[in-house]
C-alpha positions as CSV (number, residue, x, y, z in Angstrom):
1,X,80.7,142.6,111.4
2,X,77.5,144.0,112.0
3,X,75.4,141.1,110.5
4,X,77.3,138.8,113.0
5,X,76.7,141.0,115.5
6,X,73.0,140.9,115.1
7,X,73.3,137.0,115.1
8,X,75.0,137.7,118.7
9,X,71.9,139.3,119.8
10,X,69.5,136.7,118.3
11,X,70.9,133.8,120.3
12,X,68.3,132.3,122.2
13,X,70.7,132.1,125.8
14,X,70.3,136.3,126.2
15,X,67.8,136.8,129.1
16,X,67.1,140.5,127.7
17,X,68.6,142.8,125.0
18,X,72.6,143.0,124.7
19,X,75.0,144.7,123.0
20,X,77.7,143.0,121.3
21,X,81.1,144.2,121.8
22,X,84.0,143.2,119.1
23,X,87.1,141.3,120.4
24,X,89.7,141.4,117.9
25,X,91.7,138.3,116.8
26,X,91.1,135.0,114.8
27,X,92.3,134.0,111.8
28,X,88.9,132.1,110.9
29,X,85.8,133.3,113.3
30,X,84.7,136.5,114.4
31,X,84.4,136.8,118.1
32,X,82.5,139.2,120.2
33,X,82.0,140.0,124.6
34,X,78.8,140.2,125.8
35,X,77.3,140.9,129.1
36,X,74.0,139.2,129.9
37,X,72.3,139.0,133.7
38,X,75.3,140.1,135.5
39,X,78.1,137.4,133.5
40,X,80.1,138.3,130.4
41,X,80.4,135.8,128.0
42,X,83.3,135.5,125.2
43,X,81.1,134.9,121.6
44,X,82.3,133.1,118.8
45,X,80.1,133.1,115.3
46,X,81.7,130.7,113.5
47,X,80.3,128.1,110.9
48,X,81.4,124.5,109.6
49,X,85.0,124.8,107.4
50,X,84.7,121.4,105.7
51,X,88.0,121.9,103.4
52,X,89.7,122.8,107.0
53,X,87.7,119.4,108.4
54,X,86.1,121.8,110.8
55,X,82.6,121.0,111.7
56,X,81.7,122.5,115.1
57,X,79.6,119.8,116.9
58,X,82.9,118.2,117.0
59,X,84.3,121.1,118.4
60,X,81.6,121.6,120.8
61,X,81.8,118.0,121.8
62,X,85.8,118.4,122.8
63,X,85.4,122.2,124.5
64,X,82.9,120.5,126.4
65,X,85.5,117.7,127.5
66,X,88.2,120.0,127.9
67,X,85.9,122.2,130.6
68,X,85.7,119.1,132.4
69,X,88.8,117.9,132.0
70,X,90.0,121.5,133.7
71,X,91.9,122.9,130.9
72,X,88.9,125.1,129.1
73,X,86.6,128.0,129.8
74,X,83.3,126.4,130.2
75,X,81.0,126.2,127.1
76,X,77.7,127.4,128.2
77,X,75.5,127.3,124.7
78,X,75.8,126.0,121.6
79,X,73.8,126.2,118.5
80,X,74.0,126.6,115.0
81,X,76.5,129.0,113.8
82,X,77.8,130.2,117.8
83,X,79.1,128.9,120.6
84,X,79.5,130.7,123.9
85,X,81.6,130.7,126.7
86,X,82.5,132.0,130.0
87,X,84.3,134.7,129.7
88,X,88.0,135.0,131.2
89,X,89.9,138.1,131.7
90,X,93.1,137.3,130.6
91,X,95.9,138.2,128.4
92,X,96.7,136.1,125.0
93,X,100.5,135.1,124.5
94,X,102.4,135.8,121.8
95,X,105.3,133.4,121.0
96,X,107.8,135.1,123.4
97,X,105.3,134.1,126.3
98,X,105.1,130.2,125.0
99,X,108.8,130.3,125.8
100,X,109.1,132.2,128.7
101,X,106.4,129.8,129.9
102,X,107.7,126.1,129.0
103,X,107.3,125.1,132.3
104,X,103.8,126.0,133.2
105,X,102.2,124.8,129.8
106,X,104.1,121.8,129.7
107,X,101.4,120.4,132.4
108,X,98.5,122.2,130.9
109,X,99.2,120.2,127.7
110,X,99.8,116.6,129.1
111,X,96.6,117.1,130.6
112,X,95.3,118.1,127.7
113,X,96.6,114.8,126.3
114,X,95.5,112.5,129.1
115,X,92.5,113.5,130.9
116,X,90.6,115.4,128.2
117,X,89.3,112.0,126.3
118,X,88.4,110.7,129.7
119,X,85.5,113.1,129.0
120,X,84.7,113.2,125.4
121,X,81.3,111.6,124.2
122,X,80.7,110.2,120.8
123,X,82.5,109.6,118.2
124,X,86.5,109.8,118.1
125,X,88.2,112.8,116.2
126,X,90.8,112.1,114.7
127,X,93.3,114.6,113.2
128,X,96.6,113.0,111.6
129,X,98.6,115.9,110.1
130,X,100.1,113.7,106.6
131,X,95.9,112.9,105.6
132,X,95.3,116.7,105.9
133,X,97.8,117.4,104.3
134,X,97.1,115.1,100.9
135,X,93.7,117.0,101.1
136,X,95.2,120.3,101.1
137,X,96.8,119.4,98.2
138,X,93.9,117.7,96.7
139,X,92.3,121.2,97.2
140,X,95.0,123.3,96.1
141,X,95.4,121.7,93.0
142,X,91.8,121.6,92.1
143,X,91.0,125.7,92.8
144,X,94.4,126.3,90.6
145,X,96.3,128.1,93.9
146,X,98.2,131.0,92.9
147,X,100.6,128.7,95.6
148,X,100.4,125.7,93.1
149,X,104.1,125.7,92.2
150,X,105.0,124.6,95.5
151,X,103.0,121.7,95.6
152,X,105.0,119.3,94.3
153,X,108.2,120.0,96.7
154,X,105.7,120.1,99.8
155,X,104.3,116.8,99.1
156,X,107.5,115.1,98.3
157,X,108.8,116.5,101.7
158,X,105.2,115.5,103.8
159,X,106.2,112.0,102.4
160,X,109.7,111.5,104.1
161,X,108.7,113.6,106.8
162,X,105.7,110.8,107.6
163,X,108.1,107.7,107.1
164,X,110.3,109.4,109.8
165,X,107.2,109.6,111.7
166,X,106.7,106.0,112.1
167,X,104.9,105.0,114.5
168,X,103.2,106.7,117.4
169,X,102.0,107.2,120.7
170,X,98.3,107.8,120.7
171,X,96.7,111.1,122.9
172,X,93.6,113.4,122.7
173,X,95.7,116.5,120.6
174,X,94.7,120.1,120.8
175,X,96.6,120.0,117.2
176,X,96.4,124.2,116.9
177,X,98.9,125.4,119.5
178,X,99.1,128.6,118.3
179,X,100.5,131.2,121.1
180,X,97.2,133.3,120.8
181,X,95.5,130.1,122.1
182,X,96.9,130.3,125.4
183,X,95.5,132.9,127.8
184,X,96.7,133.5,131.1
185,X,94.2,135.2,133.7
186,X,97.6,135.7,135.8
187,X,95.9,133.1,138.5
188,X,96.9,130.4,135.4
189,X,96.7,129.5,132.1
190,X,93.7,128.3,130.0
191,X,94.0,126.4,126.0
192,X,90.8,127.7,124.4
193,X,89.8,126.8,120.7
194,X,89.1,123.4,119.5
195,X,88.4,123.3,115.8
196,X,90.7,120.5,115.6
197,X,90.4,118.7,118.6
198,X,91.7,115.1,117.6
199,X,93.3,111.7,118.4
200,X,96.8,112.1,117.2
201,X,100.4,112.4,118.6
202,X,101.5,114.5,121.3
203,X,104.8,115.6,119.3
204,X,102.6,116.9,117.3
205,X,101.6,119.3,119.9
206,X,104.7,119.9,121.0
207,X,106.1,120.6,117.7
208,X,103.3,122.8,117.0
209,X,103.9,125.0,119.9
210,X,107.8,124.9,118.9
211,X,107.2,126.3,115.3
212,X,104.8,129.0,115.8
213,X,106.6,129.9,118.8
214,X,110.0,130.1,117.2
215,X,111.7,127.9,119.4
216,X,115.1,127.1,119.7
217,X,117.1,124.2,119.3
218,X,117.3,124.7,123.5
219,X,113.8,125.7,123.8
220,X,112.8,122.5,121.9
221,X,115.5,120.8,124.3
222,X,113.8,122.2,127.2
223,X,110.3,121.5,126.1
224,X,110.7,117.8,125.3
225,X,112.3,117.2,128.8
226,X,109.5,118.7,130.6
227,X,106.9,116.6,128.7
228,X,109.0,113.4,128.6
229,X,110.4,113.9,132.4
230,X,114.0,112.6,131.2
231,X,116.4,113.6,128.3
232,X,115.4,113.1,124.6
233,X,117.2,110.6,123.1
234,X,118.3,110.7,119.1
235,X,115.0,108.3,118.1
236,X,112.4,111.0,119.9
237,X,114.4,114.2,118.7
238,X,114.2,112.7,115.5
239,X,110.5,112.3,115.4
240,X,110.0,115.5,116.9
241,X,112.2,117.6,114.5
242,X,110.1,115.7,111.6
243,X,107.1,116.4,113.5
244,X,108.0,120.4,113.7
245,X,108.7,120.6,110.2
246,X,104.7,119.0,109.2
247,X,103.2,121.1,111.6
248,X,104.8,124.6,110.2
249,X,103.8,122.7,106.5
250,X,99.9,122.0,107.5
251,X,99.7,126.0,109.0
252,X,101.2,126.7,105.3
253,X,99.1,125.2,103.3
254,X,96.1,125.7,105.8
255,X,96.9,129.5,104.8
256,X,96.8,128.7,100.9
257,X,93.6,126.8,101.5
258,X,91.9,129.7,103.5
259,X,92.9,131.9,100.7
260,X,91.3,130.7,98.3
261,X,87.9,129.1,100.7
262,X,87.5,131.5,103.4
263,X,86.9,135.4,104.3
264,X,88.7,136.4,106.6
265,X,88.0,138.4,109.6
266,X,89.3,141.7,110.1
267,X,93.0,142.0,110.7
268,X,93.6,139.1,108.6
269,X,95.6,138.8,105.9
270,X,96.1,134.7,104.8
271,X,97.9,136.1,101.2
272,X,100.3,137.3,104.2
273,X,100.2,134.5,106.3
274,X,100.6,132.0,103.5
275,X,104.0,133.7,102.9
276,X,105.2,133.8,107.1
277,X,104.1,130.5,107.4
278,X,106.1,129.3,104.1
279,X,109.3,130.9,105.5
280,X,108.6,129.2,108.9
281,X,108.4,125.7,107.3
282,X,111.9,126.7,105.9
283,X,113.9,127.2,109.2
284,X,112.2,124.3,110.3
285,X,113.1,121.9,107.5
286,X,117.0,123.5,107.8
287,X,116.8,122.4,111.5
288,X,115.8,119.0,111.2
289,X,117.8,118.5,107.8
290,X,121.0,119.9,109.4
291,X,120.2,117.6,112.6
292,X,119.2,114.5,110.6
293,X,120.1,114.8,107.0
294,X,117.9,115.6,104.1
């Protein structure tokens, strides 16, 4: 922590000395709050994850599309190794906020979905969660994962689950709809972190949100009315419930990766994760197996 925090102080933005103030959270970065010529910034020192497909031009490139777009705290310098943005004083959800707060997010995310990419430059991102998935396992299987047992199963499943897929409708995804990346400054709500900002589905949002939330089959209900603006029939719940179960398998196997590729920051625990995440992919495959057959 404190060799980040000198990096903090070296960035070239600072218009005098500052001192670095920790802000606990993160599964992957570690994050700091500064105050610099009267304006507090939020700090992120965070370097490219390449066996995560993380490489943080990209990411700069969408947070600055999503600032313009209106869903994002502005990014106001990148370099090397940081980024910085304005900082917001607000409080991060936990999963009983997601669903307390359907309504609200539902229009946060759409816009996510349709007027981010009206702002990205460069090159597309593209995140598609059955490729990063056959990487995982790529990866897994060639560090010798204490999780390699499992592999086999997971894979089989990511194949059926990706021919239920079919095809898609094509959006700018956040594709990381973790609860702790929605933070409400009780004025409105703000999606921050885009490591793996993306081209892809918007179920897979959606289903994100429902599995590390731990929606209900009325939550989901709920949720895919708001998005959709009419009732769900069998063909989208079907997608969707496939959808969920991919999304709780990619944060598992994410976990397993980080294990053995990352350090983590403090407070977190991916041995620990792995193992919540595994048991969330569970009540997730029950659900759409007990919907749709296995």
């Amino acid at each position: 922590m404190s060799e980040a925090a000198e990096r903090v102080r070296a960035l070239s933005l600072w218009t005098g000395e500052v001192d670095p103030r920790p802000v606990s959270g993160g599964l992957s970065n570690v994050n700091f709050c500064v105050e610099d010529g009267g304006s507090k910034y939020f700090v992120r020192i965070c370097e490219d994850s390449p066996y995560h497909h993380v490489f943080r031009d990209v990411e700069a490139r969408c947070s600055q599309a999503a600032f313009k777009a209106g869903v994002s705290p502005k990014l106001v310098h990148y370099e090397t190794g940081a980024m910085v943005f304005d900082f917001k004083e607000a409080r991060t959800y936990d999963g009983a906020d997601v669903i307390a707060n359907i309504d609200r997010l539902v229009p946060l995310v759409k816009r996510c979905h349709r007027e981010v990419p009206k702002h990205l430059r460069g090159a597309a991102p593209l995140f598609w969660v059955f490729h990063v998935l056959r990487d995982y396992a790529h990866v897994i299987r060639e560090g010798k994962s204490r999780s390699l047992s499992h592999l086999a199963r997971y894979m089989a499943i990511a194949e059926v689950l990706e021919a239920e897929t079919g095809q898609v409708e094509l959006v700018f995804g956040h594709n990381d709809l973790l609860p702790a990346n929605f933070i409400d400054d009780g004025e409105r709500v703000w999606l921050v972190d885009w490591e793996y900002g993306g081209f892809n589905t918007p179920l897979f949002d959606l289903a994100g949100m429902a599995a590390m939330a731990g929606f209900s089959k009325e939550d989901e209900t709920r949720l895919l009315e708001a998005y959709y603006d009419r009732a769900a029939d069998d063909a989208v719940r079907r997608k969707y419930s496939a959808m969920r179960c991919a999304a709780a398998l990619r944060e598992t196997m994410w976990a397993m990766v980080s294990e053995m590729h990352l350090t983590p920051p403090p407070g977190a625990d991916y041995a620990e994760y792995t193992t919540e995440n595994q048991e969330r992919f569970e009540v997730s495959l029950e659900m759409f197996e007990s919907e749709f057959g296995g």
